[in-house]
Wavefront OBJ file of the C-alpha trace (Angstrom):
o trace
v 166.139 -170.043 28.297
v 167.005 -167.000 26.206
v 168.751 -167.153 22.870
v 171.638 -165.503 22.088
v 171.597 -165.017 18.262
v 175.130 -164.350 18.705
v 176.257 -167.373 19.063
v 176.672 -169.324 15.695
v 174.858 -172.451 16.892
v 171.967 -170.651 17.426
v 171.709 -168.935 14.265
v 171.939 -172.215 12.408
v 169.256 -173.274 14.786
v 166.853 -171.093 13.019
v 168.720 -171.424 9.633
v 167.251 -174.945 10.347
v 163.668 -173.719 11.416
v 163.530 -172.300 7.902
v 164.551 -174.881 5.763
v 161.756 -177.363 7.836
v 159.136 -174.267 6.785
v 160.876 -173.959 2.870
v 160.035 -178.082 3.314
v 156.573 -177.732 4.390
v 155.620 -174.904 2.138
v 157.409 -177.286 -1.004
v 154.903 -180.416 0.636
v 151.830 -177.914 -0.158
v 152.879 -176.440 -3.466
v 152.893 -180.408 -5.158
v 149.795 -181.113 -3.628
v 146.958 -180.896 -5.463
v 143.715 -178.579 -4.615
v 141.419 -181.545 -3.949
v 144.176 -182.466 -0.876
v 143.640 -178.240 -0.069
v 147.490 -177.488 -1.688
v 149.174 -175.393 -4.013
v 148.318 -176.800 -7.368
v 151.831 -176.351 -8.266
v 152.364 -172.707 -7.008
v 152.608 -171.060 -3.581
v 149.597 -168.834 -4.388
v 146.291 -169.135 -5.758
v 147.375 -168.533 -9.290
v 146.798 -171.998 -10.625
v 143.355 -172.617 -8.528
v 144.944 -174.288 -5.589
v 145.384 -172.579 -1.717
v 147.699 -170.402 -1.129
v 150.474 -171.368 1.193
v 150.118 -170.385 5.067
v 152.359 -170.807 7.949
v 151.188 -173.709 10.011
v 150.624 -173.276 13.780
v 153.082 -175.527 14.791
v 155.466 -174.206 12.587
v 154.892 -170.496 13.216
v 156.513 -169.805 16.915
v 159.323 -171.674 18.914
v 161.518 -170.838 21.809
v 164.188 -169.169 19.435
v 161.952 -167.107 17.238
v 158.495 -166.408 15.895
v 157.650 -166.975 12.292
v 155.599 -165.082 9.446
v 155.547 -165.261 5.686
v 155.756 -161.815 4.569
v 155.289 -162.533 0.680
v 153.955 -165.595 -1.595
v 153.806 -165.297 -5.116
v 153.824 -168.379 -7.214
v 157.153 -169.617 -7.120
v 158.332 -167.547 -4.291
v 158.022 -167.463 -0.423
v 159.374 -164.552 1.603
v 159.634 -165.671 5.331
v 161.445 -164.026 8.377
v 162.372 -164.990 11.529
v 161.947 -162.689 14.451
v 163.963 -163.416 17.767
v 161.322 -164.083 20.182
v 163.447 -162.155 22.758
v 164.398 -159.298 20.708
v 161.835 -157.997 18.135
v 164.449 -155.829 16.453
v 166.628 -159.064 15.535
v 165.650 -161.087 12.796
v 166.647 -162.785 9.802
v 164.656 -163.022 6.493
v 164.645 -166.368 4.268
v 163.332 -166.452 0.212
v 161.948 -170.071 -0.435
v 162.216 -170.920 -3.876
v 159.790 -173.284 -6.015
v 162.067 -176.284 -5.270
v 161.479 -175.727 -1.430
v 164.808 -175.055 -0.658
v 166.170 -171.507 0.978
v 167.394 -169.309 -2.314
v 168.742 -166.665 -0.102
v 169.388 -165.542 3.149
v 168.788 -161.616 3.876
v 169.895 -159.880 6.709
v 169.525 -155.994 6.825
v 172.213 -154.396 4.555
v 173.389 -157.652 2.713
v 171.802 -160.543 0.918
v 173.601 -163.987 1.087
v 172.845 -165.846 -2.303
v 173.309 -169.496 -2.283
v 176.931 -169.703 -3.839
v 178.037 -167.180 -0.955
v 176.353 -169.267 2.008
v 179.091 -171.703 3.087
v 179.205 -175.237 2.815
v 177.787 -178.266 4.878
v 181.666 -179.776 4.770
v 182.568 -177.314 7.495
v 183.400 -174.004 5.697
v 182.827 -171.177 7.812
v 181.690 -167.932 6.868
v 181.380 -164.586 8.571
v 177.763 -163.104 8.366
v 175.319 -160.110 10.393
v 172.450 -160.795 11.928
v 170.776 -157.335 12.757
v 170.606 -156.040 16.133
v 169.792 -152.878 17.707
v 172.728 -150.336 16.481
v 174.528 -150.861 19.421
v 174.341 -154.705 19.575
v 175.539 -155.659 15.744
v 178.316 -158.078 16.011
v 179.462 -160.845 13.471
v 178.714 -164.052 14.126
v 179.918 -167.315 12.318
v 177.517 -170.185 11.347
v 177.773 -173.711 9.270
v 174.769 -173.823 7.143
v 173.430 -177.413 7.571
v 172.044 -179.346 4.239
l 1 2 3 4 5 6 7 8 9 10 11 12 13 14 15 16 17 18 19 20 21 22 23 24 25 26 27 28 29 30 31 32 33 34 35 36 37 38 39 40 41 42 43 44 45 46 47 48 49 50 51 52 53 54 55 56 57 58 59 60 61 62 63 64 65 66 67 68 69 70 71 72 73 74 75 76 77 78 79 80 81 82 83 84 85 86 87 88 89 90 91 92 93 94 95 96 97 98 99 100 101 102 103 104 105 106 107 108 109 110 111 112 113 114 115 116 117 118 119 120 121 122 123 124 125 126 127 128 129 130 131 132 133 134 135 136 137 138 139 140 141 142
């Protein structure tokens, strides 16, 4: 079944995917290197592994999955529509674990923009092929 990033509930679907990989990532940076983690960072500055996108983690039926930068306190990760390569949505992880921004081509969505869990709406782009973009509405899920 194909999804149509379109539709709000399907964006916060993968809004969700990347707060369970900001999660994961977070469960690596606390651990220490003899338990192959972070050491307290996301890369190998402080002697532990750098953080890598697990399997499991990396490829569902919405999208597919790649970090695109770690630095020590700082995860860049995107989410590619597995059904349209040219639509995609890029999420920074901070070093709390949690998703400090939301980036979509054109306009970054910093935390106090995002909306709500109690329900606010807000009106956001998820890139497209030129001829595609449309707005699409999500509730961003705590």
């Amino acid at each position: 079944m194909a999804t149509n990033w379109n539709c709000a509930s399907s964006v916060q679907l993968v809004i969700s995917d990347l707060n369970e990989i900001a999660a994961d990532a977070y469960r690596h940076r606390i651990r220490s290197t003899l338990k192959k983690g972070g050491n307290g960072v996301y890369d190998r500055s402080n002697g532990g592994f750098e953080y890598s996108l697990p399997k499991k983690l990396s490829v569902n039926l919405r999208a597919r999955f790649e970090v695109t930068r770690v630095t020590a306190n700082l995860l860049e990760v995107r989410a590619i529509s597995v059904d349209d390569p040219a639509c995609f949505v890029t999420a920074f992880v901070n070093g709390r674990g949690s998703l400090e921004e939301i980036m979509l081509p054109g306009r970054r969505i910093p935390p106090e923009e995002r909306p709500v869990a109690s329900g606010h709406r807000s009106t956001i782009q998820v890139h497209h092929p030129p001829a595609m973009n449309r707005a699409v509405l999500f509730y961003e899920e705590s």
